[in-house]
C-alpha positions in Angstrom: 12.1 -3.6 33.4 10.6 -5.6 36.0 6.8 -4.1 35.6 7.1 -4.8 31.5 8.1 -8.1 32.3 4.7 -8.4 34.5 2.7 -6.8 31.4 4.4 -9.6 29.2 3.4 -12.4 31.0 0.0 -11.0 31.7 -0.4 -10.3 27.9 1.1 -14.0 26.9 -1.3 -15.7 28.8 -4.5 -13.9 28.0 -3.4 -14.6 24.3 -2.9 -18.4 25.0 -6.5 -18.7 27.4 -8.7 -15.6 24.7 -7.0 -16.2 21.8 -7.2 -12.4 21.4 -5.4 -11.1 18.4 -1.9 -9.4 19.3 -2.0 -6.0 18.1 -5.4 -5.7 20.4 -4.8 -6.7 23.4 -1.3 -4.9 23.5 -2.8 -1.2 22.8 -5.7 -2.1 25.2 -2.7 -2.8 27.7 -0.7 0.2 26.8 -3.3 2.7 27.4 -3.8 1.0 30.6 -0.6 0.7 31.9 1.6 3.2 33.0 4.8 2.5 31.3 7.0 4.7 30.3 8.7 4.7 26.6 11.2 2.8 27.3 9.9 0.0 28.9 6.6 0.0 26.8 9.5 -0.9 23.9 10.6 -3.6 25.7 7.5 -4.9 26.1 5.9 -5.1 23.2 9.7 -6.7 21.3 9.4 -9.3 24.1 5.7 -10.1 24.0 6.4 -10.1 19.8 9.3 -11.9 19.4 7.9 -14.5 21.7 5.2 -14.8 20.0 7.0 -15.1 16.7 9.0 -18.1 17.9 6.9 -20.0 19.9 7.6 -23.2 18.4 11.2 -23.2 18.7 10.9 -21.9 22.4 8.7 -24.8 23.0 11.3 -27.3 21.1 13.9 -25.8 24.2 11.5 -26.1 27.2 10.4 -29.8 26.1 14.3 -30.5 25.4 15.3 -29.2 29.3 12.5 -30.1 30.7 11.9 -33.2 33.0 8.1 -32.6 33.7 5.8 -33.6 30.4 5.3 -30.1 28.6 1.1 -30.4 28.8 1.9 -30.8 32.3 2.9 -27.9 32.9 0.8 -24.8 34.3 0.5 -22.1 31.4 2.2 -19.0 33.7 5.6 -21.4 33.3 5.2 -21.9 30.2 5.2 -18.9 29.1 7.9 -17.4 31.9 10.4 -20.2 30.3 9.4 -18.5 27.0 10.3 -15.4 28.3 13.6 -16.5 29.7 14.5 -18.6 26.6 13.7 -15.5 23.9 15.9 -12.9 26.0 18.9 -15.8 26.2 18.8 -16.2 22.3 17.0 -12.8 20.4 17.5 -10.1 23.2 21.6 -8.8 23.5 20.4 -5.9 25.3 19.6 -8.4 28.4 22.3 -9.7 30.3 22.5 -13.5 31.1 22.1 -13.3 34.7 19.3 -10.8 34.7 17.5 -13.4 32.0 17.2 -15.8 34.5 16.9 -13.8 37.4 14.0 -11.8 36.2 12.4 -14.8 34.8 12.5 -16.7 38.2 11.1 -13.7 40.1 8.2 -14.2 37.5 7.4 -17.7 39.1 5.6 -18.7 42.2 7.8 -20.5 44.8 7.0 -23.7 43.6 8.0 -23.2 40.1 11.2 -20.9 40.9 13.7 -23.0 41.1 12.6 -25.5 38.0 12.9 -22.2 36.4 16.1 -21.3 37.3 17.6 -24.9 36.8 16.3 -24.9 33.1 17.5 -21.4 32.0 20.8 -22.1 34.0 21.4 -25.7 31.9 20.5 -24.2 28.6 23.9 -21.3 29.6 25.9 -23.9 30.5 25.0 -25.2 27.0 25.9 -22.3 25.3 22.9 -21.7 24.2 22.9 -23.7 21.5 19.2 -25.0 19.6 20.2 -28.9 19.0 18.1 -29.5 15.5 20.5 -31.8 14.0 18.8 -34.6 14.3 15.8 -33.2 12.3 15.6 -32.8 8.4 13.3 -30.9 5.7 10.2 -29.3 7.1 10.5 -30.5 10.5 14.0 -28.9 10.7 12.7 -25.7 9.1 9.6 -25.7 11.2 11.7 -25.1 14.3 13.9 -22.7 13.0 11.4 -20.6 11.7 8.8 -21.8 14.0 6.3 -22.2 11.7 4.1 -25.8 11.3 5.5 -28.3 8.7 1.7 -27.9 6.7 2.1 -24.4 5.9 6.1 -25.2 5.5 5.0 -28.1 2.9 1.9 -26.1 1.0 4.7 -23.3 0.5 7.2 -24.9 -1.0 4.5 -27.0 -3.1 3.6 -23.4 -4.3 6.1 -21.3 -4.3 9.4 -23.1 -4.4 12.2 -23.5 -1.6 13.9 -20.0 -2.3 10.7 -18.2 -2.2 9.7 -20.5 0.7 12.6 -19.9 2.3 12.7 -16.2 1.8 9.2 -16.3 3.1 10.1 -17.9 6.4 12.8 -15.4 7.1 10.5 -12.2 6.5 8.0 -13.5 9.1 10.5 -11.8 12.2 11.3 -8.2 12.9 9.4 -5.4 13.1 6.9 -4.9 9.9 7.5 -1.6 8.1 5.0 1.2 8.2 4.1 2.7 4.9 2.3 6.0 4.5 -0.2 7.1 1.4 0.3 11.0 0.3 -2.7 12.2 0.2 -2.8 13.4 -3.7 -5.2 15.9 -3.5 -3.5 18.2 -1.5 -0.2 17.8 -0.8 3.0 16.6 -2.7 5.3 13.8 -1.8 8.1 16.4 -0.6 6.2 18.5 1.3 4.8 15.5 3.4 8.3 14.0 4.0 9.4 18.0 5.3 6.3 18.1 7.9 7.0 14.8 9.1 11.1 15.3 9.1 10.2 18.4 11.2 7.9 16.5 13.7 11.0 13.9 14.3 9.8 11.4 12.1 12.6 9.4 9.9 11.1 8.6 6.7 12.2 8.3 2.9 10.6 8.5 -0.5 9.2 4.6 -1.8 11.0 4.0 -5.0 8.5 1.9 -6.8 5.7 4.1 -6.0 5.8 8.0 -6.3 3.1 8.6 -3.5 4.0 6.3 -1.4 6.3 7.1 2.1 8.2 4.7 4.3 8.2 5.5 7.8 11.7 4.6 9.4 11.6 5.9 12.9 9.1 7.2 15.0 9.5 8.7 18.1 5.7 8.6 18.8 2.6 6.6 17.2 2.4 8.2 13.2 -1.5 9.1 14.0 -0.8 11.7 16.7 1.6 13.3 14.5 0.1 17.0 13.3 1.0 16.0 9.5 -1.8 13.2 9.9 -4.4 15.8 11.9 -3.8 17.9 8.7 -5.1 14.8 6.4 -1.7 14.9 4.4 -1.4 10.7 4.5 -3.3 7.8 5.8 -1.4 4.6 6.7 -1.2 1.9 4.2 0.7 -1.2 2.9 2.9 -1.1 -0.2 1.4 -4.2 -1.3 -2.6 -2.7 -0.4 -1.4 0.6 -2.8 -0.5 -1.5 -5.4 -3.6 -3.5 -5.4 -5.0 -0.5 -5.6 -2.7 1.0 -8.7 -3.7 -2.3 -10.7 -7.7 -1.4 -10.3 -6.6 2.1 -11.9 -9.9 3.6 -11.1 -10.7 7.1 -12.8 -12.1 10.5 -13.0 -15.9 10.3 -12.8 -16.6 7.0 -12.6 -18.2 4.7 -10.0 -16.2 2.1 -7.6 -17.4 -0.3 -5.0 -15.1 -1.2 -2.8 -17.0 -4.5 -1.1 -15.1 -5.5 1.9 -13.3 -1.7 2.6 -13.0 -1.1 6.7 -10.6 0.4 8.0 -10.7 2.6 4.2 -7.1 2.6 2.8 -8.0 1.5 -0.3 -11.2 3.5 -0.8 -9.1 6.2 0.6 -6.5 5.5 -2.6 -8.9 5.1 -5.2 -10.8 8.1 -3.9 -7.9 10.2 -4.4 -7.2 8.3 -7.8 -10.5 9.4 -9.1 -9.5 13.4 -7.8 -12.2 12.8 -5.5 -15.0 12.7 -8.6 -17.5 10.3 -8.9 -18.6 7.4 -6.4 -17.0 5.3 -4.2 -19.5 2.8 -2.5 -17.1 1.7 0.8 -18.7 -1.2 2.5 -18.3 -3.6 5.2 -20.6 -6.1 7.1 -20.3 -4.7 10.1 -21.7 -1.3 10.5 -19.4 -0.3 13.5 -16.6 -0.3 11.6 -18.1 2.7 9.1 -16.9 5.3 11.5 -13.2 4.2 10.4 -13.9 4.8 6.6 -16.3 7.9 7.4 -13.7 9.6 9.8 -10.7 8.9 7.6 -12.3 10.1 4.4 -13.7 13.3 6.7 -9.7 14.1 7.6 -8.5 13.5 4.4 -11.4 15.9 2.6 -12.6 12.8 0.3 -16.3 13.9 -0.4 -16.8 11.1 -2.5 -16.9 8.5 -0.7 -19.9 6.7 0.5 -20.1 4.5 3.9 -22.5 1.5 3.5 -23.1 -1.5 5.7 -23.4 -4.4 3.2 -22.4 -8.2 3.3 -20.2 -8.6 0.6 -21.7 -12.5 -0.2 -25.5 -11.1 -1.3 -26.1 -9.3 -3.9 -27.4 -5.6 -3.1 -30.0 -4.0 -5.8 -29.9 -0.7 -4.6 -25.9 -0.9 -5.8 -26.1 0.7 -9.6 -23.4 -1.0 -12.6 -19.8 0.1 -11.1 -16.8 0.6 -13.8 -14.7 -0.9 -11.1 -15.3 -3.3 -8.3 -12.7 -4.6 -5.8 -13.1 -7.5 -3.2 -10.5 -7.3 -0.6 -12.4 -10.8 0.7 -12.0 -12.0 4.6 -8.6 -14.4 4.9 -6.2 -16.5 6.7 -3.9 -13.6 6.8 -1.2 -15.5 6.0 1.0 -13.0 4.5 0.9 -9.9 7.7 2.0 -13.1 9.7 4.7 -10.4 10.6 2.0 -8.3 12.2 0.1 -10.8 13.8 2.6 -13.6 14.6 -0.3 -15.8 16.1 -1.8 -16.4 12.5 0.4 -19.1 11.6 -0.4 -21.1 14.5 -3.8 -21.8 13.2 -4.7 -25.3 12.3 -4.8 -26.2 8.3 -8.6 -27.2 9.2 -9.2 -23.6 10.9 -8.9 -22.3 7.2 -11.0 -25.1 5.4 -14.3 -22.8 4.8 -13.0 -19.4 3.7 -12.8 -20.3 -0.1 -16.5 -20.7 -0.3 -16.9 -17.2 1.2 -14.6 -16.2 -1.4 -16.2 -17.8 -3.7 -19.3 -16.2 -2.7 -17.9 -12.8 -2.2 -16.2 -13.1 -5.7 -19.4 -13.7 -7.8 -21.6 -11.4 -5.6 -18.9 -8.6 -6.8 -19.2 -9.6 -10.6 -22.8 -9.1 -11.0 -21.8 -5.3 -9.9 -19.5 -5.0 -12.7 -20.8 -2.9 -16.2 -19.6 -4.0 -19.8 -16.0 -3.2 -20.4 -15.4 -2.8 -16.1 -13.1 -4.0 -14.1 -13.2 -6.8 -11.4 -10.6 -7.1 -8.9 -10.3 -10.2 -6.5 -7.2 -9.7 -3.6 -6.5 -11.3 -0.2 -3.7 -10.6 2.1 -2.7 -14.3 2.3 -0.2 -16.4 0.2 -2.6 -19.6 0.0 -3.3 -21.3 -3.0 -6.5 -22.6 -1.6 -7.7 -19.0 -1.0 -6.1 -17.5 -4.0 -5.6 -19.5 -7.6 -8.2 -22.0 -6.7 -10.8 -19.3 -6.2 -9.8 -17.8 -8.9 -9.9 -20.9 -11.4 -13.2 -21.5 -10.0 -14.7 -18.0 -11.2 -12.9 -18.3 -14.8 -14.4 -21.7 -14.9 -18.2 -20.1 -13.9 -18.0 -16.4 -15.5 -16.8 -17.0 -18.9 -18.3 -13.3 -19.9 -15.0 -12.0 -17.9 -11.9 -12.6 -18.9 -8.1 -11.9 -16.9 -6.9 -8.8 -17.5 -3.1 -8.5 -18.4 -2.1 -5.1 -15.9 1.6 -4.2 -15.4 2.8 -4.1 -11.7 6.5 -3.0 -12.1 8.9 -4.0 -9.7 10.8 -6.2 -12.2 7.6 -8.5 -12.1 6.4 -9.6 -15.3 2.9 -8.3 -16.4 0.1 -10.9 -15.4 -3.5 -10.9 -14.6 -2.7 -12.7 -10.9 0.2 -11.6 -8.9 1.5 -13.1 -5.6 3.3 -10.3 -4.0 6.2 -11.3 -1.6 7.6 -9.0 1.3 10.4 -10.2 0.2 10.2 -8.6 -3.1 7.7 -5.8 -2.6 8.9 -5.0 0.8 5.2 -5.1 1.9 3.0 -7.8 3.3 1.9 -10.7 1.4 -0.9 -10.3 -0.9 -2.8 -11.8 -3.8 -4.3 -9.5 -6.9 -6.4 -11.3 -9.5 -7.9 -8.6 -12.3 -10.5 -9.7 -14.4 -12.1 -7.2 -17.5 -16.1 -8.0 -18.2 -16.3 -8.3 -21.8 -18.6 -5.9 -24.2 -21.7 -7.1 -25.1 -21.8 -9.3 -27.8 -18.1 -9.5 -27.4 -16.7 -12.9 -27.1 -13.6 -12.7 -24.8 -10.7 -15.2 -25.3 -8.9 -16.0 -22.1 -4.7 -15.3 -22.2 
């Protein structure tokens, strides 16, 4: 394990000089490394979990530490990290060769400080001190997560959701699949990928929807995706998707769509008639929606580069419009653990590019249509408050009362919770344009 530990520190200290996003820079390692399986799995738990709880390994080293924590160089920093997540999260690592490996990691002049520090914290029985802390601050090393998003949670949601919240930010996020409707069944999918190895089950809430419980290789070299009989997508992005109930023959606009799973969804919704408009700002990022929709035989789909926030003429009067709008990202913080380490003032101008994005998508909208606003974030800033904004401005829409299931009660606005859905954390607002001449009373 000695090499994966190498890759770890490498990758834990390009992430703390780049600020490169996770998931990124760990395939980019992966297919340049040459691991093998086993310690490739390793690796990426270590490099993860360490990444998850950052904050209480940092609480640890500033607790054991005699040198000021700014003070010291980033390649111990994160080498004590190391050593402290395999002492507390790892049980497949034996004491001995937690500090051992972690001291090999450091240069001569930091080995034994190393070594002294991981020893102590044994001798302690590895025991996180927070007594002396109460409320967020408390919380906010256990769940290393800052006391701001700790405090605008509970201000929200309330301390049981909060705290249910918190624990769903660790562990490895589950991998959900989308049947592809149009030519394969539910049961047919689950045989091919059964036979491939693949441990997966039937979603209860949803009938086309797959969870994927094992894999012994990555899902997308599997030959039941080369066949186009599922793309990957998130519980909570299918069920965005199941509240915009898009139709046979009509025309979508999916404004902010890359990589595709949810034009891919509605696409198959519609039985592949009509129009889907898929765009994205960046036009490099068409290939994603145009391969995927190629693979999965969706013909009507329709690849356009288009910023979301300025209103296109060329787009004709849609029956449905959804705006998946940039985010904080708040609610895959199990995907990308590095999210909630943003400052509060990182995320100060994304509701006026919802904003934007939101009333650029209404003027798309025909009489009688169907305007949905979402965001993979559990912000109120990002969420309600944009949403209150465009009620306020548009009074010729109005919400639009659409049953989710899962116990839920019907709403127009639902915060999803992984806790509750099982997927990531999402926001779905759904607003109806009224007829013309029709004068729309707000529920």
């Amino acid at each position: 394990m000695t090499q994966s530990r190498k890759t770890v520190l490498e990758l834990l200290c390009r992430m703390e000089q780049d600020g490169a996003y996770s998931n990124i820079i760990l395939d980019n390692t992966f297919s340049r490394d040459n691991l093998s399986p086993r310690d490739k799995g390793f690796a990426a738990a270590l490099f993860y979990g360490i990444l998850e709880r950052k904050m209480t390994l940092d609480f640890l080293i500033r607790q054991y530490s005699d040198i000021e924590f700014d003070k010291l160089s980033c390649e111990t920093v994160q080498i004590l990290r190391m050593g402290f997540y395999q002492l507390l999260y790892m049980d497949s690592v034996p004491e001995n060769a937690a500090v051992n490996e972690s001291a090999n990691l450091a240069d001569r002049s930091s080995k034994g400080f190393v070594n002294a520090i991981l020893r102590n914290f044994i001798r302690d029985n590895l025991v996180i001190d927070t007594k002396h802390l109460i409320d967020e601050a408390k919380l906010s090393i256990d769940f290393s997560c800052p006391k701001w998003l700790i405090k605008k949670w509970t201000a929200t949601f309330g301390e049981a959701n909060t705290h249910e919240i918190l624990k769903g930010t660790f562990g490895r996020p589950p991998i959900y699949l989308r049947v592809n409707t149009l030519k394969f069944q539910t049961p047919d999918v689950i045989a091919a990928l059964t036979k491939e190895k693949f441990e997966v089950k039937k979603n209860v809430v949803l009938d086309d929807c797959i969870e994927l419980e094992r894999m012994n290789t990555s899902i997308e070299l599997s030959d039941a995706y080369r066949k186009g009989m599922f793309h990957v997508q998130d519980i909570s992005s299918q069920l965005c998707c199941k509240l915009a109930r898009p139709g046979f023959n009509q025309t979508v606009i999916d404004l902010c769509a890359a990589p595709g799973g949810k034009s891919f969804t509605m696409a198959q919704m519609m039985n592949n008639r009509g129009l889907l408009i898929s765009c994205d700002l960046y036009g490099g990022k068409l290939s994603l929606i145009e391969n995927g929709a190629k693979r999965l035989g969706l013909d009507v789909i329709r690849a356009v580069e288009n910023d979301a926030g300025v209103f296109n003429p060329s787009f004709p009067q849609a029956d449905t419009v959804l705006c998946d709008v940039p985010c904080s990202g708040l609610g895959v913080i199990r995907r990308k653990p590095e999210i909630k380490y943003k400052p509060m003032k990182s995320l100060e101008g994304l509701p006026e590019v919802q904003r934007r994005i939101l009333s650029t998508a209404a003027a798309y909208v025909k009489s009688n249509g169907t305007l949905i606003y979402s965001t993979c974030t559990l912000n109120p800033d990002e969420n309600e408050a944009v949403v209150d904004n465009f009620q306020y401005n548009h009074p010729e829409f109005s919400p639009y009362f659409v049953p989710v299931g899962l116990g839920i009660p019907d709403a127009s606005r639902y915060n999803l919770f992984p806790h509750v859905t099982g997927g990531d954390g999402f926001f779905i607002a759904i607003f109806r344009r009224k007829a013309d001449g029709q004068q729309l009373t707000i529920r």
